[in-house]
N, C-alpha and C positions, 0 to 999 in steps of 0.2 A: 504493500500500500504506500510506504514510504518514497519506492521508485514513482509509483506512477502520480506522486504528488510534486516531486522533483521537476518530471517529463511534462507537467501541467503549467509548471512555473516557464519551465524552460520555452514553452508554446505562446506564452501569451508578454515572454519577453522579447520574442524575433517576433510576434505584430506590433511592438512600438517601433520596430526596425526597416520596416517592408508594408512595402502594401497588402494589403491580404485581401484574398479573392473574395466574393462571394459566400461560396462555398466550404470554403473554410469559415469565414465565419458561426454559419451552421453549426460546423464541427466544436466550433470553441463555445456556444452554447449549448451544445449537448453535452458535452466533457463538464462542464462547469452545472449541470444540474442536479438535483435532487434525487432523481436515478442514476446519474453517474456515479454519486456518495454512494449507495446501494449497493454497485459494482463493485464498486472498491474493495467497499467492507468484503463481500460477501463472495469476491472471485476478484483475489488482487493480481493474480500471475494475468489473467486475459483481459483484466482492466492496463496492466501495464505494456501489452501488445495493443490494446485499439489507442492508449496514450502515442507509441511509436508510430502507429500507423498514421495518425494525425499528424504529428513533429515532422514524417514525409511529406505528406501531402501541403502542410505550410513550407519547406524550405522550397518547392515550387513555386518560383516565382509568377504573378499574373501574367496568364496570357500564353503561359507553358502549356501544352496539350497534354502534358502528363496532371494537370490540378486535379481533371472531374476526376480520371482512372482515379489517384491517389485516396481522394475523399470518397470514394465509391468503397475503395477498399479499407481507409478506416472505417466508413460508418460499415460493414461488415462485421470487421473485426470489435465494433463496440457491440452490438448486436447479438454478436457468440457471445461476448462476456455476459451481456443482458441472461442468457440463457444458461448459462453454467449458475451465474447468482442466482437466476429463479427454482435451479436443481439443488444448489448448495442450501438454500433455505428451505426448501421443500424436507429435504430428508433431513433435516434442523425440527423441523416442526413433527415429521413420522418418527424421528428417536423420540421426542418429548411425548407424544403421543403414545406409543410404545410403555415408555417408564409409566407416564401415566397410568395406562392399563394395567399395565403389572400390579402399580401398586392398589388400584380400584378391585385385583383380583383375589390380593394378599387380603385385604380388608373384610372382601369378600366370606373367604376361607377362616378369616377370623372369626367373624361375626357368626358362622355356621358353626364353627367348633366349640363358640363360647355358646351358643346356642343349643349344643348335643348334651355339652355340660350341665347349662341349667338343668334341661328337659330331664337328666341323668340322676340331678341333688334332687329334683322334684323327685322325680320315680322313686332313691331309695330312703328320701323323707319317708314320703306316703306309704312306699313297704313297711317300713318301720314305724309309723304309727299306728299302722293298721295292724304288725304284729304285737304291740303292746295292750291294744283294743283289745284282740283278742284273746290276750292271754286274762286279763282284766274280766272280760266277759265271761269267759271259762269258769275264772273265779267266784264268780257273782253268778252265774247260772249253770252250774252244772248240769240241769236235766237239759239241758241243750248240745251237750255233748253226747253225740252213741255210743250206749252203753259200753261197746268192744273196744271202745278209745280213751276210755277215763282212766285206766290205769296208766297209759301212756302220758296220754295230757297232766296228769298230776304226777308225775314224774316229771317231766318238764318243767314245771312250774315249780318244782324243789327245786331242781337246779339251777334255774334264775332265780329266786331268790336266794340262795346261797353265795350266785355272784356280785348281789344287789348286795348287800351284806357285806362281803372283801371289799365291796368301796366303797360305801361308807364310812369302813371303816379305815379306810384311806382318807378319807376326808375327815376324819376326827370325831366320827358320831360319837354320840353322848353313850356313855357305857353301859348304864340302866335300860337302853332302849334295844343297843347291839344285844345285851343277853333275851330280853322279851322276844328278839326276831328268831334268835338261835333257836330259844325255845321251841317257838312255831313251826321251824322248820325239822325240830326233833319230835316234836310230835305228829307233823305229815309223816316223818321216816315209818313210824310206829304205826302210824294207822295205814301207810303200803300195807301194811302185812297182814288186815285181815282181808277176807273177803269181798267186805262191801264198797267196791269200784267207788260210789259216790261219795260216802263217808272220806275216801283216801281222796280226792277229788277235791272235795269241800275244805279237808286239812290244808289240803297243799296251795287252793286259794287264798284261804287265811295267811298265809307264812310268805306267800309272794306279794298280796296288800301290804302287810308290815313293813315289809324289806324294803318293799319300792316303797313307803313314806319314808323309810330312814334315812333311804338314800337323798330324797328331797327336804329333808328335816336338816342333816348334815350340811347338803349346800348349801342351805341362807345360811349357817352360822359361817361356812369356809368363803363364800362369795366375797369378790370385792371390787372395789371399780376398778377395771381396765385389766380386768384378769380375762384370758383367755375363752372364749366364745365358742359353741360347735360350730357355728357355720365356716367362720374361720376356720379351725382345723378339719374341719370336712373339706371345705375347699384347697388347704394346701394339700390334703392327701389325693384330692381326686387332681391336681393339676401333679402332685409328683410321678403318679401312674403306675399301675399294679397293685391299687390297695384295694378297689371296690367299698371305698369307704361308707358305712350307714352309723346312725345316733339311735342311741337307746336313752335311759333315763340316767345311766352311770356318763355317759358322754360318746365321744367320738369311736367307732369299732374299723380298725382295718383288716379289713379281710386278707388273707393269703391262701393259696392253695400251692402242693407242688413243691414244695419248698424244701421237704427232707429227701433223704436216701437211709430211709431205717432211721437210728437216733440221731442219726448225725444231720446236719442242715447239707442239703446239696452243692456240688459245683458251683449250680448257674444261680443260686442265694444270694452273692456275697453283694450283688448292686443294690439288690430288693432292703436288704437289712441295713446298709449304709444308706440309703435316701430315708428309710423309716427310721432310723437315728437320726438324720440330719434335722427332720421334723418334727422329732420330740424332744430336741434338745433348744430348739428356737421356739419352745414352747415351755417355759421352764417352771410355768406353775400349774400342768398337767401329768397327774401323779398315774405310771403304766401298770398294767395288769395283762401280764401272757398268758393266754389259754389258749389250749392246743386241743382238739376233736379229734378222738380215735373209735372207730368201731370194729366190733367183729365179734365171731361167735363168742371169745374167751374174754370177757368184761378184764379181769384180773390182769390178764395180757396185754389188751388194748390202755390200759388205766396205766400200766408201765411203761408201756412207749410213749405215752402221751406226755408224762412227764418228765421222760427222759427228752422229749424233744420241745419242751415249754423251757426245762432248765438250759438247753444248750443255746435257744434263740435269745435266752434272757441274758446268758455269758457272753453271746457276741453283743447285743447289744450293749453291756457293759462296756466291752472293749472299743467302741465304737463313741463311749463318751456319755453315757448314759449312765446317771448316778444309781447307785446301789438300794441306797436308801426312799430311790423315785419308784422302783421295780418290784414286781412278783409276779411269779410264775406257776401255773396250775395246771395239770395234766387230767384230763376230763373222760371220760366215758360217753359215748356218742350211740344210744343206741339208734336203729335204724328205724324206729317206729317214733322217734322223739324229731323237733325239730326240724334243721336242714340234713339231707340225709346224705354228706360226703363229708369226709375227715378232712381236715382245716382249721388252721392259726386263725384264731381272731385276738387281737392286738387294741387291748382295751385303753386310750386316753382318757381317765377319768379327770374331770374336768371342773374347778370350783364354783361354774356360775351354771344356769339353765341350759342345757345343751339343745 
């Protein structure tokens, strides 16, 4: 650009020198317009050939039969430049357009993904208020349960509150109340055993109301402002990926499947357990509870493994940064008429405020 600004000076200082034709004139009002600034910019190498071609055509003196050819030939060679500048801006304007799109499609894909998200936290909210309903309902109307399932359902419903109870009692519940619940749930044990499916039914809702107010009795005393939320920690689990995160009344549950090889944690583990420490340690007023689902013919067997692989997940998490005093670990019996029916870590963030 610099040349053909040179080349421009140099053209209009040989017309104070010379007569200038016609036609050149022309030429020195087209070079000196507002499209020719365009040229420049925007196609300086063929702006500075129609500059040259002009600087010809004026050192023609008037009256030379070479003026018109010459001016014929710069206004040409301006012309081409005209059209190289309307190519070079053109595909100036289709890269920006391009980016543009790209990013209208990132946004896109954003907007879809936070979108699958929500639709996801909804879905395992509403799973899980709807499994607390029920368990609730169970409690509160046993003859609505068929008969062939009430030993199972109140089975169930000891083992939730038993877990209702470990956090709690993490949370600090009030001592006189943690033994009222224990009680409740030693007396469901007791009435398992006789016969009447509803009687055991009816204990076992008794002992899961308790538990789950304890657990809600506990939090307003532990609650405080600016402590830890579920939706927050649901949401850093479901954005860290592989936890299938849902809320119960103790707080946030990461789910895992897959995860062992017998007692030991797997190979393909080691990412899954360092992202789930990364997020319970930027979490630091959510107190952990490992429980691990095992089932199988051999209750006694499956009750072994389970805890052998609650304690090994709770070791690495240790190692991983995960205070000692934050953690516990429970190895569970899964039977297959109870509950969800695959064996699976759930990774309980009990949590100080209303989950």
């Amino acid at each position: 650009m610099r040349r053909a600004i040179v080349l421009t000076v140099a053209l209009i200082a040989c017309a104070a020198r010379q007569p200038v034709a016609p036609v050149v004139r022309d030429l020195d009002r087209m070079m000196s317009s507002p499209a020719a600034r365009e040229v420049a910019r925007d196609a300086p190498d063929a702006f500075a050939e129609a500059s040259a071609a002009v600087g010809r055509a004026r050192d023609a003196r008037e009256g030379d039969g070479r003026v018109d050819a010459l001016a014929l030939t710069a206004r040409l060679a301006f012309e081409r430049a005209q059209s190289l500048a309307g190519l070079a801006a053109a595909r100036r304007r289709i890269v920006a357009a391009e980016r543009q799109r790209s990013e209208i499609d990132a946004d896109v894909a954003r907007i879809e993904q936070e979108a699958q998200e929500m639709q996801s936290e909804v879905a395992r909210t509403r799973d899980a208020r709807r499994a607390a309903a029920r368990a609730r309902q169970v409690a509160s109307a046993p003859a609505q349960v068929a008969a062939p399932e009430r030993q199972a359902a109140a089975a169930e419903l000891r083992q939730q509150a038993s877990l209702f109870v470990a956090a709690a009692v993490m949370l600090g519940a009030d001592a006189p109340r943690v033994l009222e619940a224990r009680q409740r749930i030693a007396s469901a044990e007791r009435a398992a055993g006789v016969p009447d499916a509803t009687a055991a039914l009816l204990a076992a809702g008794a002992a899961y109301a308790t538990a789950e107010g304890l657990v809600q009795a506990a939090r307003g005393v532990a609650g405080a402002e600016g402590a830890t939320d579920g939706a927050t920690l649901e949401a850093a689990l479901s954005d860290a990926g592989g936890f299938d995160p849902r809320r119960d009344v103790r707080g946030v549950i990461a789910v895992m499947r897959g995860l062992f090889d017998g007692p030991r944690l797997g190979a393909t583990s080691r990412q899954r357990v360092e992202t789930l420490a990364r997020v319970i340690r930027s979490h630091a007023d959510a107190r952990v509870r490992v429980e691990v689902f095992v089932g199988g013919a051999a209750r006694g067997a499956a009750e072994a493994l389970a805890t052998a692989q609650a304690e090994a997940l709770a070791a690495a998490l240790r190692r991983e940064g995960v205070a000692t005093d934050r953690l516990q670990a429970q190895g569970l019996y899964r039977a297959a008429s109870v509950g969800l029916r695959d064996d699976r870590v759930e990774v309980v963030l009990v949590v100080p405020t209303n989950p």
